[in-house]
C-alpha positions in Angstrom: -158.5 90.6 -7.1 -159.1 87.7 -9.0 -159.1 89.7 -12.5 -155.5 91.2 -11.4 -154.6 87.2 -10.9 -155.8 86.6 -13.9 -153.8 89.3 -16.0 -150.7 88.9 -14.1 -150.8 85.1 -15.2 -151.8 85.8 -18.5 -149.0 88.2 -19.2 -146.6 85.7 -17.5 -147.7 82.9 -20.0 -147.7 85.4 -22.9 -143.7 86.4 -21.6 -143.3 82.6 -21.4 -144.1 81.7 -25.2 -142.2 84.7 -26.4 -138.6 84.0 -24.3 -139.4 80.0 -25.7 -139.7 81.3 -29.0 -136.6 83.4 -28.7 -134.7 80.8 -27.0 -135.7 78.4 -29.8 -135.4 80.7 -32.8 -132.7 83.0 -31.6 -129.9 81.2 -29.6 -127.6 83.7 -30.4 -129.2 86.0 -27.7 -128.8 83.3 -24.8 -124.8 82.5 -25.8 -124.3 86.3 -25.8 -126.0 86.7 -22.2 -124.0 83.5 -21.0 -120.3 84.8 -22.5 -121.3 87.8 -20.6 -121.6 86.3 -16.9 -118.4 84.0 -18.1 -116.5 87.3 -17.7 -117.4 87.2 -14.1 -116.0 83.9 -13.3 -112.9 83.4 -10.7 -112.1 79.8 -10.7 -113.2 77.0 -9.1 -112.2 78.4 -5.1 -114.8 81.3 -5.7 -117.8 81.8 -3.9 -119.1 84.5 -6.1 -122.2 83.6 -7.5 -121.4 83.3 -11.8 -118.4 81.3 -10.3 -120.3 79.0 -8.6 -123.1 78.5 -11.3 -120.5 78.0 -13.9 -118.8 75.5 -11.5 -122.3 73.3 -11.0 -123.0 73.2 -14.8 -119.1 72.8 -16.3 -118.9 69.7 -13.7 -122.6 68.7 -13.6 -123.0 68.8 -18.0 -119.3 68.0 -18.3 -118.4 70.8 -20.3 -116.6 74.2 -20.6 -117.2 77.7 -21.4 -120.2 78.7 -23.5 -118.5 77.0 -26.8 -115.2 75.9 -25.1 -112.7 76.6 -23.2 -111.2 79.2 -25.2 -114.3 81.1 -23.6 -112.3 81.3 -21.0 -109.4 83.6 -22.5 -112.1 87.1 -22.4 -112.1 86.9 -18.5 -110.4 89.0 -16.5 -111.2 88.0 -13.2 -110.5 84.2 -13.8 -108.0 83.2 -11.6 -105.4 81.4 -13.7 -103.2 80.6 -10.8 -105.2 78.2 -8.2 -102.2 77.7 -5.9 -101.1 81.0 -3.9 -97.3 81.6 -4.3 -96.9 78.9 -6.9 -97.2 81.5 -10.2 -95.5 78.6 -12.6 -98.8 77.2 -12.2 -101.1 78.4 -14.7 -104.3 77.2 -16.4 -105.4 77.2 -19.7 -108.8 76.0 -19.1 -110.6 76.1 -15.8 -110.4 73.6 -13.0 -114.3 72.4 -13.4 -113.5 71.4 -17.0 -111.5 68.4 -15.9 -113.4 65.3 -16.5 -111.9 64.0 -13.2 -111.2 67.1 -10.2 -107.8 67.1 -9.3 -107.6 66.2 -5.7 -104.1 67.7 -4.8 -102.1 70.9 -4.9 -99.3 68.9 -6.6 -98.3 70.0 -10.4 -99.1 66.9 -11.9 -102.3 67.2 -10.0 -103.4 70.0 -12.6 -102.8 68.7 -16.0 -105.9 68.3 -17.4 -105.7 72.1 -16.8 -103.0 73.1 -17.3 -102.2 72.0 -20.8 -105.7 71.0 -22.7 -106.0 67.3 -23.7 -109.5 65.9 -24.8 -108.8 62.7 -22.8 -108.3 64.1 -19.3 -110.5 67.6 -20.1 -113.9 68.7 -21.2 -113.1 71.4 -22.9 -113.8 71.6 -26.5 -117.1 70.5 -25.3 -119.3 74.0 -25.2 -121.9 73.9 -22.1 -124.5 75.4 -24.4 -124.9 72.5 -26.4 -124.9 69.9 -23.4 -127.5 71.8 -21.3 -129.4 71.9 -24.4 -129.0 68.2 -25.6 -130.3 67.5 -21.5 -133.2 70.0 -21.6 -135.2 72.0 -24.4 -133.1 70.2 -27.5 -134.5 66.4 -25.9 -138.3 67.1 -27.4 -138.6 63.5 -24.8 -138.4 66.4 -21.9 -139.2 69.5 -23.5 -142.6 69.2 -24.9 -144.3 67.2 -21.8 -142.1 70.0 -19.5 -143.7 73.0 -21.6 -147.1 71.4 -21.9 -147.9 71.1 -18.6 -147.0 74.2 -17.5 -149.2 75.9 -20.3 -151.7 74.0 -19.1 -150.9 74.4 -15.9 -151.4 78.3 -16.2 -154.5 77.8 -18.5 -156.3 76.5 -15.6 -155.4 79.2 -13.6 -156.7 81.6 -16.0 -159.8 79.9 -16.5 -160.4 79.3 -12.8 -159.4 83.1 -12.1 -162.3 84.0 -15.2 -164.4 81.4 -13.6 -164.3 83.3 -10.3 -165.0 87.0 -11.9 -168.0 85.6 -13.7 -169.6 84.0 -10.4 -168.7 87.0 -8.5 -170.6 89.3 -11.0 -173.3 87.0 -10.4 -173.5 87.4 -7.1 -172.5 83.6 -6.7 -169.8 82.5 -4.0 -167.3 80.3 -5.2 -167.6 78.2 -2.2 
């Protein structure tokens, strides 16, 4: 058992250091996989779960879209009318892109919306760049983050190896 411990976390660190590597050497293949779920999204009343994850980080990183809100134009299932029976309503960037959430179901309420401006709306600002300016581009967080945890799982490999050995010895552990 412990030698199956041991292999399963090995190959999870070995996985670990390649999707890193890709993630720091090809970015290319994360933006395609994220412009991917972005054709999932419904708007901010959605409970579907891409909706909901690109709700949290557009408001959360203050951003929009992969790149921007012109993201936005491959989805079909984005809802570009938030207010039922009210179709002279429509969006051109989602509601989660506003820098401040419009409270009301009144026109005016939408603006920063319904016609892009880069004081009232986040969206030239791409969410790829702000979740990676907060996590794996900020070497402040990223190295100690990653360091630990590949220590972290060294340990557990050694202690796992540690355990065979004694048990091949005929030694308990404890």
């Amino acid at each position: 058992m412990p030698f199956q411990y041991a292999i399963v976390i090995g190959v999870a660190f070995v996985a670990e250091v390649i999707g890193i590597g890709l993630l720091y050497g090809m970015p290319s293949l994360v933006k395609d996989k994220a412009k991917t779920s972005m054709s999932m999204y419904k708007g901010i009343a959605s409970s579907e779960v891409y909706s909901l994850a690109w709700n949290v980080i557009m408001i959360q990183f203050q951003c929009c879209g992969v790149d921007s809100y012109r993201d936005f134009n491959e989805s079909n299932a984005w809802e570009k009318h938030p207010i039922p029976n009210n179709p002279s309503l429509t969006l051109q960037t989602p509601i989660a892109c506003c820098k401040t959430l419009p409270s009301g179901t009144l026109h005016s309420d939408f603006m920063c919306a319904i016609q892009y401006n880069s004081l009232t709306s986040n969206g030239e600002m791409g969410c790829y760049d702000a979740v990676w300016k907060a996590s794996f581009g900020n070497p402040a967080i990223a190295v100690p983050v990653l360091l630990v945890c590949a220590l972290i799982q060294i340990v557990f490999v050694l202690s796992a190896i540690s355990i065979i050995r004694a048990e091949n010895r005929g030694v308990s552990p404890i």
